[in-house]
N, C-alpha and C positions, 0 to 999 in steps of 0.2 A: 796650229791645228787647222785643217779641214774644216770645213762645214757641213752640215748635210741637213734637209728639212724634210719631213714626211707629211704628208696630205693621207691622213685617216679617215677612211669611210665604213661605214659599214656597225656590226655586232662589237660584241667587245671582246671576241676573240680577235677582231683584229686589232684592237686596239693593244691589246697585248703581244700579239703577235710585233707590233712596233716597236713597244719597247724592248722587245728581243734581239730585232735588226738595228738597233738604235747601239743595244750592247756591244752586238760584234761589229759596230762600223766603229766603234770606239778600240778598237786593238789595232784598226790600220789610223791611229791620226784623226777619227773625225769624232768632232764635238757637234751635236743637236742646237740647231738657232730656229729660231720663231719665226722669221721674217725669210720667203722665200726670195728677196731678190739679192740673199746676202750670201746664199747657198753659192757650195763646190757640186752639190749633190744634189738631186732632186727626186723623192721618192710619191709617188702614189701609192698607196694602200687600196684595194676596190674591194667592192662587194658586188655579188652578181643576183640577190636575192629578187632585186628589181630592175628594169628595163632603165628605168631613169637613175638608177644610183648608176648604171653601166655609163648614161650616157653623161653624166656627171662628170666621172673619171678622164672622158676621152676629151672633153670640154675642158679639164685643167692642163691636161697634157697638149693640145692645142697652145695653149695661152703659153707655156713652158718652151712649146716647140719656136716660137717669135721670137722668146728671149733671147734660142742658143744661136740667133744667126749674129749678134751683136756680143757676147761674151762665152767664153770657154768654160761650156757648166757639163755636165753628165747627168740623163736623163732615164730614173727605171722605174719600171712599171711592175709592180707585185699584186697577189692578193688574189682572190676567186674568181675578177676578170680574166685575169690573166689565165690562173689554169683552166678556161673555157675556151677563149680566144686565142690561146699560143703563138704561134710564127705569124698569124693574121695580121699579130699586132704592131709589129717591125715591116709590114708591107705597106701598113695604112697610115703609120706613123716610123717613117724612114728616119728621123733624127732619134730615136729611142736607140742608148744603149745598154739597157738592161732590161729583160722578161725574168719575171722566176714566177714560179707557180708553188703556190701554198705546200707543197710536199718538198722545194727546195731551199727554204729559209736557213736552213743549217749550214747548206753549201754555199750560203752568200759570202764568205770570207776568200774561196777559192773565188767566186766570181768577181768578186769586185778587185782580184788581178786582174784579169782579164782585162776587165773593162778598164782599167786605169794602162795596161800595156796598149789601148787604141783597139781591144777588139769589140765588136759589137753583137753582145751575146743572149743566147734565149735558153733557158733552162725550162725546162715544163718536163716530168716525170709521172708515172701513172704509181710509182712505189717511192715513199717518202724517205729524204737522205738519211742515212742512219750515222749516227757520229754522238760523243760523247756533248752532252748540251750543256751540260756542267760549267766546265770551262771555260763559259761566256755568260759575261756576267749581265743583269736588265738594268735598265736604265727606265724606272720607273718614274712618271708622269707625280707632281704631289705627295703629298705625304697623309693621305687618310684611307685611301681605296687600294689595295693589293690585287689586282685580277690575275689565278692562278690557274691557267688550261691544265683541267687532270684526264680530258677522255676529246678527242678530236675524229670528226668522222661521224656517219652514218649510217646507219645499214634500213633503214626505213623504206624509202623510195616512196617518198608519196610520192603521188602522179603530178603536184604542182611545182616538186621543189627541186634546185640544182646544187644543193650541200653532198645529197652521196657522190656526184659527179666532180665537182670541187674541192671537196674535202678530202674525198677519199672512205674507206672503211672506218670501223669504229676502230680507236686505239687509243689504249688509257696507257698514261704514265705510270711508273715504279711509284706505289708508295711513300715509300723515305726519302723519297725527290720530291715529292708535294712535299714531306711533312718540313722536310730539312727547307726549301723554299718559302714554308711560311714563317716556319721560325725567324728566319734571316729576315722577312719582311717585318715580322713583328718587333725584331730585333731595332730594326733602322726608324721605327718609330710607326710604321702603319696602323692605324685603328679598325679597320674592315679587310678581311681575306673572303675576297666574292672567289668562287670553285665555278672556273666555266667550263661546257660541252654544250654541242650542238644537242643530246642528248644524258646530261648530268648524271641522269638517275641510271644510267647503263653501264655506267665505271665499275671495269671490274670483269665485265661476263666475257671478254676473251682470252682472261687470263686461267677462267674455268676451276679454281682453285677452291671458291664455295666461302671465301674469307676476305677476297679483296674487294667489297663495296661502295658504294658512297656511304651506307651506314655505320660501316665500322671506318671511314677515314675522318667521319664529322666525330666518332668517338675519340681517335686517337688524336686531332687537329684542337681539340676542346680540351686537352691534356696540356698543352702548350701554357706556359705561365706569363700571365700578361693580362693588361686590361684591355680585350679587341671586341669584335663580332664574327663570325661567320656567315656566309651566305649564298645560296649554290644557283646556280642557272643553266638551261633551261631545262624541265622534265618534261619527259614522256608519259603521259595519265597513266599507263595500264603499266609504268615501270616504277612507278611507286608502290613502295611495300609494305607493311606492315611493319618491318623492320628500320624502315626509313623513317615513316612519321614517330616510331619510339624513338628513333635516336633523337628528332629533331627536339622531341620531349626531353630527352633527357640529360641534353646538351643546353648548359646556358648560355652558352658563350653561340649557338646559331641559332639565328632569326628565326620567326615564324613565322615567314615568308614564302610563299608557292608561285612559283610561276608557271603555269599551266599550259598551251597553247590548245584551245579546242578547235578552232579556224573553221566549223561550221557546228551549228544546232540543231543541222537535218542528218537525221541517220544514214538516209539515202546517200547525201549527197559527202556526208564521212566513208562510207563506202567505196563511192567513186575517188574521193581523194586517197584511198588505199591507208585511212588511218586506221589502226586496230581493237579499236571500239565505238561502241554508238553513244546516243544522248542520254539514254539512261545508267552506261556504266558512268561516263565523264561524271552524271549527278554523284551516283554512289561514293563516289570520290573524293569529291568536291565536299559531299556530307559530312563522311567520313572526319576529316580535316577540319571540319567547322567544330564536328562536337568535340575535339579533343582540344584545343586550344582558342583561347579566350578573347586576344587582341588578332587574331590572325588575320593575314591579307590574303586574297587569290587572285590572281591575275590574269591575265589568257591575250590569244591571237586569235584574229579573225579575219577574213576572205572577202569581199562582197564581188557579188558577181561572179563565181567560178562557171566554168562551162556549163550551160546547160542547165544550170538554175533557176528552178523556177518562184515566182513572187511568194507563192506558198511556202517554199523550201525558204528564202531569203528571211520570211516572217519567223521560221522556227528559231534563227540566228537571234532576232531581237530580243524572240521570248525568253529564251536561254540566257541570255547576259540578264534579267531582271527576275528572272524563276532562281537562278543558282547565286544572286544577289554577288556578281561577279563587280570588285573594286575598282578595277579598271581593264581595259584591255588595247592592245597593241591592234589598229585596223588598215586594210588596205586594201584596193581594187585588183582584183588578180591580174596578173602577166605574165602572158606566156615566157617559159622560159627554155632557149633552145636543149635540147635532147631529152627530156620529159616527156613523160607519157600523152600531159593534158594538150600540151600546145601543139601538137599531131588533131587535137579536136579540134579542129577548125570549123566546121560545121556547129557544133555547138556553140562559140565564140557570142557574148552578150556584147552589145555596144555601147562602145567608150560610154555614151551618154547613158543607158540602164546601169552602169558598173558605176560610175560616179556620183548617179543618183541614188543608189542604193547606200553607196561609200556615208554619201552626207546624211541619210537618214538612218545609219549603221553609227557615225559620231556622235549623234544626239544622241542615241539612246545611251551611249555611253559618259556622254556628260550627265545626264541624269543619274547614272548610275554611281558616279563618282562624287555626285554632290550626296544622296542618298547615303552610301560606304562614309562618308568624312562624317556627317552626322550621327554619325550610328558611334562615335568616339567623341561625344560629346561628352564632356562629364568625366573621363578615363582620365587615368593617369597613363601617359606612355613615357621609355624611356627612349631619350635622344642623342644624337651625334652630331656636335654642330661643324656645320661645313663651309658659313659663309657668315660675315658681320659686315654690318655697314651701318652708317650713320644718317639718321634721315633725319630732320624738322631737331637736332641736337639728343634723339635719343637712338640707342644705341639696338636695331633692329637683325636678330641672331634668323637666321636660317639652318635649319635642322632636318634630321631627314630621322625617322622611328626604325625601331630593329627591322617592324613589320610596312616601313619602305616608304609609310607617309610622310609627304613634306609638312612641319610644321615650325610657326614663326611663335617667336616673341622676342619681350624683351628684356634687356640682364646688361647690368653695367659690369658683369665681372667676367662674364663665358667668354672663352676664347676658341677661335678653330682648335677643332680635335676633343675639346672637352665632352664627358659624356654629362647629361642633366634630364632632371625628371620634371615634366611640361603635363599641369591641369590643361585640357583641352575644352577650351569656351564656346567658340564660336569655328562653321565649318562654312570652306568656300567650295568652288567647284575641283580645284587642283592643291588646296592646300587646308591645313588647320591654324588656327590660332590657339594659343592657351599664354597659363601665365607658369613662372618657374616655381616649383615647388620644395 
């Protein structure tokens, strides 16, 4: 057998998206090794969502390109850089024998002829290969998390982000391909089926049918016989439905978990990022969600610094994470990203040092806010999924993670990975809870 390693950056679509290329590089001979200097194959996976995940990429592929002058390896480059960067990338990195751009994953089987006949090839398409996906099988990472892409693509266009350029349009998979994929996951022993999209809650609206949802797939996903979880990521605020928070109600088998992204708390400045609502719908939302469910998490993404923001505008960000008593959220200093509306605003452009100092006084507020949320589950009972044991000072110290996403520890001479267990929660830290087993 072959070898091949993959370098994963980025979301967890790409993460899935690997174990996909990992599947079909296994019908030509190659088996997945951990250790890149042992590789036939050498893949990067990128993400283009930031400037530094970009330059990351091109930093390992560097260090890759040293090794090929000393041994006979092959060298490809995948993932949302790529479908940015295209042919650029094979000029500036002349030892790369493979480009493919996130719309030709399917076609890797054709290309990796190629590349093994000595040619040196770049795939990048603006319409995604269409071929039966079926027939190739995943090569999933563990055995407790299933990440299942059901809608890939964008049709949003905020002005900061390069997913609809990347990704491409919104496109949900066939139903009975999700459902028959989780079974089979649930089948080989998985305990969590996470449902990913750049936009989750959108699954469905280009099939136009009035019946293919996210809410009727968490109905029919929750039908599935087995002891798991469900859990969907990311949504779109104003693509949440009424019919989605019932089903997540009425579904026990998915969490009661919300990932949000609000990415500002100024109206204004959600306008200019071309999101489609302001700070008082985001609330209603947010409310919404709290009063119907009891243990619930909320989570979000946030900006500091986008063009043009002012300290006032930057203040309404802070207030919002502690008015909407948000659990944690995902933050970061904006960066331009080529072909985007915002990074033409050059003029506008905050510097590095304002976008950094707002960044660090934007993570405070959210460490507060997560030590705050951990307390607030003081006393609860929540149910757990243990993900990790280890042995410290002779006792036996379980790591857990809750439906609704909280990390919590204790300790059990009996819990094994995978076990589900019900945890009194005692004592709250900044990133985690304590409790004891119940």
């Amino acid at each position: 057998m072959k070898k091949v390693y993959i370098e994963t950056m980025g979301c967890q679509m790409n993460k899935s998206d690997s174990e996909r290329i990992v599947g079909m590089l296994s019908h030509f001979d190659y088996e997945e090794c951990t250790n890149p200097r042992e590789a036939d194959l050498l893949i990067v996976n990128t993400c283009s969502i930031r400037q530094l995940s970009a330059n990351k990429a091109y930093s390992q592929i560097g260090v890759w390109g040293k090794w090929k002058r000393h041994r006979p390896i092959k060298i490809g480059f995948c993932g949302c850089v790529a479908q940015q960067d295209r042919e650029g990338l094979m000029k500036r990195f002349p030892y790369l024998d493979l480009v493919f751009g996130t719309h030709n994953i399917y076609e890797l089987p054709e290309l990796i002829k190629r590349v093994e006949a000595g040619e040196q090839v770049c795939a990048i398409t603006e319409i995604p290969y269409k071929t039966d996906e079926t027939q190739y099988k995943i090569e999933r990472k563990g055995n407790l998390n299933a990440w299942i892409p059901i809608i890939e693509g964008c049709n949003n266009f905020c002005t900061y982000c390069i997913v609809p350029y990347t990704r491409g349009r919104e496109r949900s998979r066939e139903m009975d391909v999700i459902i028959d994929e989780a079974k089979k996951a649930v089948a080989q022993g998985f305990k969590e089926i996470t449902l990913l999209g750049q936009n989750v809650d959108s699954y469905g609206k280009d099939f136009k049918d009035g019946k293919t949802t996210l809410a009727n797939l968490l109905r029919e996903l929750n039908k599935i016989e087995g002891t798991f979880r469900i859990r969907f990521v990311t949504s779109y605020p104003t693509d949440i439905t009424d019919d989605l928070i019932d089903a997540v109600d009425e579904c026990d088998k998915v969490c009661k978990y919300f990932h949000i992204p609000m990415q500002s708390g100024n109206s204004e400045v959600l306008k200019k990022m071309n999101r489609r609502y302001d700070r008082e719908q985001y609330k209603s939302i947010v409310e919404k969600i709290r009063k119907r469910f009891k243990h619930v998490t909320i989570t979000s993404d946030f900006i500091a610094g986008f063009p043009g923001e002012t300290e006032e505008q930057f203040q309404d960000t802070l207030s919002a994470i502690k008015e909407l008593q948000l659990d944690y959220s995902n933050t970061a200093a904006y960066s331009p990203r080529e072909r985007t509306v915002a990074a033409k605003w050059t003029d506008k452009f905050l510097s590095e040092e304002v976008k950094y100092e707002r960044l660090e006084r934007l993570n405070e507020v959210n460490k507060e806010a997560c030590i705050e949320s951990n307390k607030r589950f003081v006393g609860e009972v929540l149910d757990v999924l243990v993900e990790d044991v280890k042995v410290r000072d002779g006792k036996r110290i379980i790591t857990s993670r809750a439906g609704n996403n909280k990390i919590v520890h204790f300790e059990s001479e009996t819990a094994q990975i995978g076990d589900f267990a019900n945890v009194k929660i005692e004592k709250a830290s900044m990133w985690c809870v304590k409790g004891t087993q119940v």
